[in-house]
N, C-alpha and C positions, 0 to 999 in steps of 0.2 A: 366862296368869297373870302376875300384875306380883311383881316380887322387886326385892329389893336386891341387889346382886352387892357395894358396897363392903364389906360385911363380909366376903365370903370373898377381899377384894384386900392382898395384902400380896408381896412380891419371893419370888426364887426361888435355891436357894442348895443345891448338897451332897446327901446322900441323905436321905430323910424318913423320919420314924415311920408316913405313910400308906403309904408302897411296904411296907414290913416288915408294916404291918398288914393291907395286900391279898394280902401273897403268904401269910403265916399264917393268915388265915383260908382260904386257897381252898389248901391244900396239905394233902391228905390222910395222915391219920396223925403230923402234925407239930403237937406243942404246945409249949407257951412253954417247955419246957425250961430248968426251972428257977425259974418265976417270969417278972411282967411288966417288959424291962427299962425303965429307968426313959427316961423323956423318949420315949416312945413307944404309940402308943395301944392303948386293949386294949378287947377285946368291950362292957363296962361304959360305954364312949365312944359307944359307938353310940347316938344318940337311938334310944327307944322306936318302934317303928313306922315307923321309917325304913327306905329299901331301902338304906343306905349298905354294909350285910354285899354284898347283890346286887353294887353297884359292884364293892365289891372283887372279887368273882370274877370281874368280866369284864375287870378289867384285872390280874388273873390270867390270865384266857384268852388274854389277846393275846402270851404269854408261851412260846405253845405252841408246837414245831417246827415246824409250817405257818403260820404268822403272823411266825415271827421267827430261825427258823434256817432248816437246809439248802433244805425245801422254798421255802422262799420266794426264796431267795438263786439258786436255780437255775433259779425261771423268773423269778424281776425281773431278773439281773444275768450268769449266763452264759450267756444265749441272746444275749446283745449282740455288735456288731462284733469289739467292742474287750477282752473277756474269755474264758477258755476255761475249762475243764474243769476243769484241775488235777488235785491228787490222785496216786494211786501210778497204776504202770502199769494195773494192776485197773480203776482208778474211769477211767482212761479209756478202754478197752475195752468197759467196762459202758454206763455213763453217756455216754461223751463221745459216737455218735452220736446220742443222744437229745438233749440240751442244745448239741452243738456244732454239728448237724449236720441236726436238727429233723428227725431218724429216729423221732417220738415215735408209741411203743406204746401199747396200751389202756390197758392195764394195769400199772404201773409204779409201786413204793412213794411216790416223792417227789410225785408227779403224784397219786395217790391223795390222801398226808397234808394237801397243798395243798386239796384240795376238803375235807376231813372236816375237818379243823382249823378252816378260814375256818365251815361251816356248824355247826359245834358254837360259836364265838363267836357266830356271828346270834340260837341259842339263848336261850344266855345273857343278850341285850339284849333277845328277844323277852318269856324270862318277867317281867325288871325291869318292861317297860313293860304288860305284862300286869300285873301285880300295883298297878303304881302306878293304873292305871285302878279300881281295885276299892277303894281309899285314902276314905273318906269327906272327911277333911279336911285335903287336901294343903296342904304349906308349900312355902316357896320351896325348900327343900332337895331337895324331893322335885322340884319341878321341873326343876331341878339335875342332880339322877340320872337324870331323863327324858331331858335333853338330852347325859347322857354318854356312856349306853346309845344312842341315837340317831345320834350320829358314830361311835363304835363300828362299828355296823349299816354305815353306809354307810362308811365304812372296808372293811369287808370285802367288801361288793357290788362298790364299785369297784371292787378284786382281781378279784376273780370274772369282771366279768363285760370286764373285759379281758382276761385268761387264756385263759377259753371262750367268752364270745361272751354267745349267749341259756343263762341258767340258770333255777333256778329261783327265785319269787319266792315265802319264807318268810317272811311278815310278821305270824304270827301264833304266839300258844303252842302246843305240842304237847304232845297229853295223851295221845293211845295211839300207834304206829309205825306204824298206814296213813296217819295224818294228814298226814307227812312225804313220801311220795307225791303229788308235783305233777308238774305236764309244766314242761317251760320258757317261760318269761316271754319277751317280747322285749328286745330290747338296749334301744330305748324305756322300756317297762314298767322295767325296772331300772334305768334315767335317770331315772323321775320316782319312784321311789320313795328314790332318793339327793339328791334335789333337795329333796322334802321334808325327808326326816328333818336334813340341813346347814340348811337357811332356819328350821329349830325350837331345831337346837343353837346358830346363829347370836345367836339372839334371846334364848336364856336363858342361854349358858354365859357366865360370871364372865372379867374381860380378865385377874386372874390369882388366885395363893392365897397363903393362911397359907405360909410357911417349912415347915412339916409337911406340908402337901399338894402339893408341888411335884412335877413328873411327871403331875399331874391333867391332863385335855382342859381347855382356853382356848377363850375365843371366836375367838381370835387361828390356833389348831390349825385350828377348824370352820373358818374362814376360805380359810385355805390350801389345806385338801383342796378347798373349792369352786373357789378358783380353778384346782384344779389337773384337777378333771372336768369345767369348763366347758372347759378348753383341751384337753382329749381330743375334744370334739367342735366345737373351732374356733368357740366360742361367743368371740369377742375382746372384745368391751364385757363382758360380765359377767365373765368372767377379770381384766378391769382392774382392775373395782372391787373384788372380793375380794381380788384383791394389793395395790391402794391402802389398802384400807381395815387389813389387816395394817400396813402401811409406816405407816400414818399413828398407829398404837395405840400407840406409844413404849411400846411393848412388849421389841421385837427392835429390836438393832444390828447391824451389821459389826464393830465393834470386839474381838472374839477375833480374835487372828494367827491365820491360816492352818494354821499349823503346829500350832497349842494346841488347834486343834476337837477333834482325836478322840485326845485324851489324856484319862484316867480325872477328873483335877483339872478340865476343862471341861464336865464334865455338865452336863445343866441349864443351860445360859448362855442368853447372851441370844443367842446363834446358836439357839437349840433351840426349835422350835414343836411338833415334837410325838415324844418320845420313850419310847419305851418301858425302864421299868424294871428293872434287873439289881441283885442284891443277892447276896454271898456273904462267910461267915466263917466258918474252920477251924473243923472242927468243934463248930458254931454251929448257922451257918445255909446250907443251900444251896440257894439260890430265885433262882437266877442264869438265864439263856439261854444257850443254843449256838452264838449268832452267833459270836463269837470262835472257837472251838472247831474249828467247820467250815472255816474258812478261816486259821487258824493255820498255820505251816512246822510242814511234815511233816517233821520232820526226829528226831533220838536224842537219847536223854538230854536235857538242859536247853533242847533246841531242840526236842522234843517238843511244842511249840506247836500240833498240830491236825490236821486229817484233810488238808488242804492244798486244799481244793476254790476256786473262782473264783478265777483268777488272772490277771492284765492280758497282755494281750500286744502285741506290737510295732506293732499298727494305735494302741492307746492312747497307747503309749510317740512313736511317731511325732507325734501328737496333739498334743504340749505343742509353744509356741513357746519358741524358743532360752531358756535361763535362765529360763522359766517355775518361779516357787519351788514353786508344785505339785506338779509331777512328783515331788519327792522326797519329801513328804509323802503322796502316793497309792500309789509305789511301792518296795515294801521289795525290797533286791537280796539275793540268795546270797552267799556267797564278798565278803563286802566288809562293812566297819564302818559302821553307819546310825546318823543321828541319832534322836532324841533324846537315847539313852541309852546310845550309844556301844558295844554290841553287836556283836560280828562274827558273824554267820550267816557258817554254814558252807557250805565249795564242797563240789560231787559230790553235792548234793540231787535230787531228779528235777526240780524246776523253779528257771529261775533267778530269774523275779521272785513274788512274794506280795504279797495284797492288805496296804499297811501302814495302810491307815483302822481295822482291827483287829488294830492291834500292841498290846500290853498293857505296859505296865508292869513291868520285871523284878523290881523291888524290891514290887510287891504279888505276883508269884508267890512269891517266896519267904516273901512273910512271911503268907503266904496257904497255901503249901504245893500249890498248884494251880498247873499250866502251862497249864490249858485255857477261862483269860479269862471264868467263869459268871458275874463280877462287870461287864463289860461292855455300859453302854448301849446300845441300837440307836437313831441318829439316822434317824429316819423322814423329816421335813423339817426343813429346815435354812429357815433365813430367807434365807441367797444365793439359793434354790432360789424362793422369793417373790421377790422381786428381779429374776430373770431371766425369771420367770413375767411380771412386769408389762413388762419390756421385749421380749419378744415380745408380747404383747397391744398394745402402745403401736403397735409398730412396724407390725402387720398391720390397726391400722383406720387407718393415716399420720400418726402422732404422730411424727415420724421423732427432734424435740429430746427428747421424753419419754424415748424408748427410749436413747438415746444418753447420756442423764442415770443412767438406771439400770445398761446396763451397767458404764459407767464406775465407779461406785459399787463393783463386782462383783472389777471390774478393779484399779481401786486396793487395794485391802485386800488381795489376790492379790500388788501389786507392793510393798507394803510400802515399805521407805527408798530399796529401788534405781527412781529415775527410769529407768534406763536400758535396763529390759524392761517388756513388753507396752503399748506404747504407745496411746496412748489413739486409737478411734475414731471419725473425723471424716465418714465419708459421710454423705452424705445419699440414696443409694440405696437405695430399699428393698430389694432383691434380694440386694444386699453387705450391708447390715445384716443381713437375715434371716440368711444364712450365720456371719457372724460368731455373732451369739446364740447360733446352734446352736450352732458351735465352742466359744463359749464353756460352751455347757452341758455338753461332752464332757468338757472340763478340769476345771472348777471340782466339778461332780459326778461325774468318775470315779469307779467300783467301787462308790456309790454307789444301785445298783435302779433308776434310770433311761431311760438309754439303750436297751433295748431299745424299752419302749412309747416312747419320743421318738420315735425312728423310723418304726413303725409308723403314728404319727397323724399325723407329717410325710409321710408316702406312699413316703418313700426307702427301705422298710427291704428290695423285693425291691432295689434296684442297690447297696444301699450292702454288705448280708453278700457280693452277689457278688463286687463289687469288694474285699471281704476276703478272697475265697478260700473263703468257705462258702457252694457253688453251688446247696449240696440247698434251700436255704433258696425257698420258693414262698410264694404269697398265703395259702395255706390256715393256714400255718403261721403266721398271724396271732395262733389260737386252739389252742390244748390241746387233743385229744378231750375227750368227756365219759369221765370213766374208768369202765370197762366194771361193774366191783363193783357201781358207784350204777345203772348202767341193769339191770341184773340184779335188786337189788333191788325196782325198781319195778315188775318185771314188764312192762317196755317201755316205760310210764309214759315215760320220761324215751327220747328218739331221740339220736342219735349226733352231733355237726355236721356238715357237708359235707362230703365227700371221703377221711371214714375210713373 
């Protein structure tokens, strides 16, 4: 279907009337309270006939605990080298063999929410796209929605099926509950079913939107995740072009300081490809997420900032080069006054560092009345994260100047005014470059959901947990069980993975 995308292009800027109006319509028992407020869109906005109500609830969905809090944060980011457990003593006695230690049980809430969560979003893309089929006289909009629901979908496969391996492949609506009863797909079969659905959102989604729709997927978003599941399976030319073809959209810069990315005032930036939106106000509206939340200082009164879970540790900490300005912006210390806002966290905490990529703002807690950050965005991809993408892709099909042009890019904006840290990369080795990139990916994206699968698809990840000290760590534990609830359900239907 051919569209115009210039009408839905205009810059991106601040919180929108479309987040308020996706989380309002898809939040049960919650009405306008009071009246439409003004400068923001209401039901009445909705063209006739359109799936745009559908949209919104699926980027409501991706709002949910398993897409955007603890569950997620625990198998993207503390099963990594470089992060642990955190938490009070409890959550590491519970938890920490499971995530630190990859002692993972059948059956276990966050491993559970993870799978139910991601397949309750697939839903919601599946009925959109079911419905838009049945449309007699689709408009560009509706294509639009096709292709938003579509990244969505493969969004969340790729989770999946990095997580567990072979799942199953839901690519249609479900009208009764045997339906949902499938065996698993192969790892394959869930490759080409995200390979599609990205080359469709590619082709129709808008490079960006109206000031009111900001947070919406971009072509620029499908883009990224492509590049970013062709380099899961070491596909390097098609990784290139998908990172180039982001790089080239003058879309995204480097230009936010380092330091400014993951302050509430840089939403939305032009660092941000694809984020998922948080909205809260004092007894208003609470249509926020839990990221902040979960990994907030555990600490009393006004430092009651959160359950304290994924927290950096010394393999990270070791990680940064001398006067690296990172490090201080990735991690928040105890017992010592941190920038930005001049705060002393308290000493005799149970942990000494916290994740600070989700430090909050003191002055919207208060004037908020909330210490636990539900108004905080989750930076899904960051445009560095393109960037570094395309200089590993440069570098492993022997682009050696490309790569070298991108990291450095990556590097400068990281070294700011001082010339006189992290000096710029001159090999021409591809062996020493490849290790640098990676390094580079460990700093630049600390605490970040990364690092673990980087690992994995680099092959390093049995020597590298070893050599952190976390031995339990084997091949198997590549992949999650399937959790035992869902194979029960299926009455077998659904088998175990290897070696649980």
């Amino acid at each position: 279907m051919k569209m115009n995308n210039d009408k839905y292009k205009i810059g991106r800027s601040g919180f929108t009337s479309l987040f308020i109006l996706v989380l309002l319509l898809a939040s049960c028992g919650e009405g306008w309270l009071g009246g439409d407020p003004l400068g923001r869109l209401t039901e009445e906005d909705i063209p006739a006939g359109s799936l745009e109500g559908q949209v919104f609830g699926i980027y409501a969905g991706l709002r949910s605990e398993g897409t955007s809090g603890l569950p997620y944060v625990s198998i993207h980011n503390i099963r990594a080298d470089d992060a642990d457990i955190g938490g009070g003593p409890g959550d590491e006695a519970g938890a920490g063999p499971i995530f630190d230690d990859f002692q993972y049980p059948l059956d276990y809430w966050l491993i559970n929410n993870y799978w139910s969560d991601h397949y309750s979003l697939i839903a919601l893309t599946n009925n959109l796209i079911s419905d838009a089929d049945s449309i007699e006289t689709p408009t560009d909009l509706t294509a639009i929605n096709v292709a938003e629901a579509k990244f969505v979908r493969a969004f969340a496969y790729f989770n999946l099926v990095r997580a567990f391996g072979e799942v199953p492949k839901v690519d249609f609506r479900i009208y009764t509950q045997d339906q949902a009863i499938v065996p698993k797909s192969t790892i394959a079969e869930i490759y080409a079913l995200i390979d599609a659905d990205l080359n469709e959102a590619v082709g129709l989604l808008p490079l960006s939107w109206e000031d009111r729709f900001v947070g919406r997927i971009t072509r620029g978003a499908a883009l990224a995740l492509q590049a970013k599941t062709y380099l899961a399976r070491g596909n390097w030319n098609s990784a290139l072009a998908s990172a180039q073809a982001v790089m080239s959209s003058g879309e995204y810069n480097l230009n936010v300081p380092y330091d400014m990315i993951f302050r509430e005032e840089s939403e939305n930036s032009a660092e941000s490809v694809f984020e998922i939106q948080a909205h809260y106000t004092q007894n208003i509206t609470n249509l926020g997420i839990t990221l902040a939340s979960r990994q907030g200082v555990r600490g009393a009164g006004e430092f009651d900032l959160g359950w304290g879970w994924n927290v950096p540790n010394q393999v990270l900490l070791n990680a940064f080069e001398e006067d690296d300005p990172r490090k201080d912006v990735t991690v928040l210390y105890s017992d010592s006054v941190n920038t930005p806002y001049g705060e002393r966290i308290p000493g005799g905490l149970d942990r000494a560092y916290w994740n600070k990529k989700v430090y909050t703002n003191p002055s919207i807690r208060r004037s908020t009345g909330n210490r636990q950050g539900p108004w905080f965005n989750f930076r899904v991809i960051r445009y560095a994260d393109v960037v570094l993408m395309a200089a590993e892709a440069a570098n492993e099909i022997g682009s050696t100047d490309l790569a070298l042009e991108y990291l450095e890019q990556v590097r400068a904006r990281a070294r700011g005014n001082n010339n006189e840290v992290l000096p710029e990369y001159t090999t021409r080795d591809q062996e020493e470059l490849r290790q640098a990139i990676r390094h580079e990916r460990q700093v630049e994206l600390g605490m970040e959901n990364e690092r673990f699968f980087d690992l994995v698809r680099w092959g390093i990840d049995v020597e590298t947990f070893h050599a952190a000290g976390k031995t339990g760590y084997q091949i198997r534990n590549r992949f999650l069980p399937i959790p035992q609830p869902e194979i029960d359900r299926s009455g077998g239907v659904l088998t175990q993975n290897p070696d649980y």
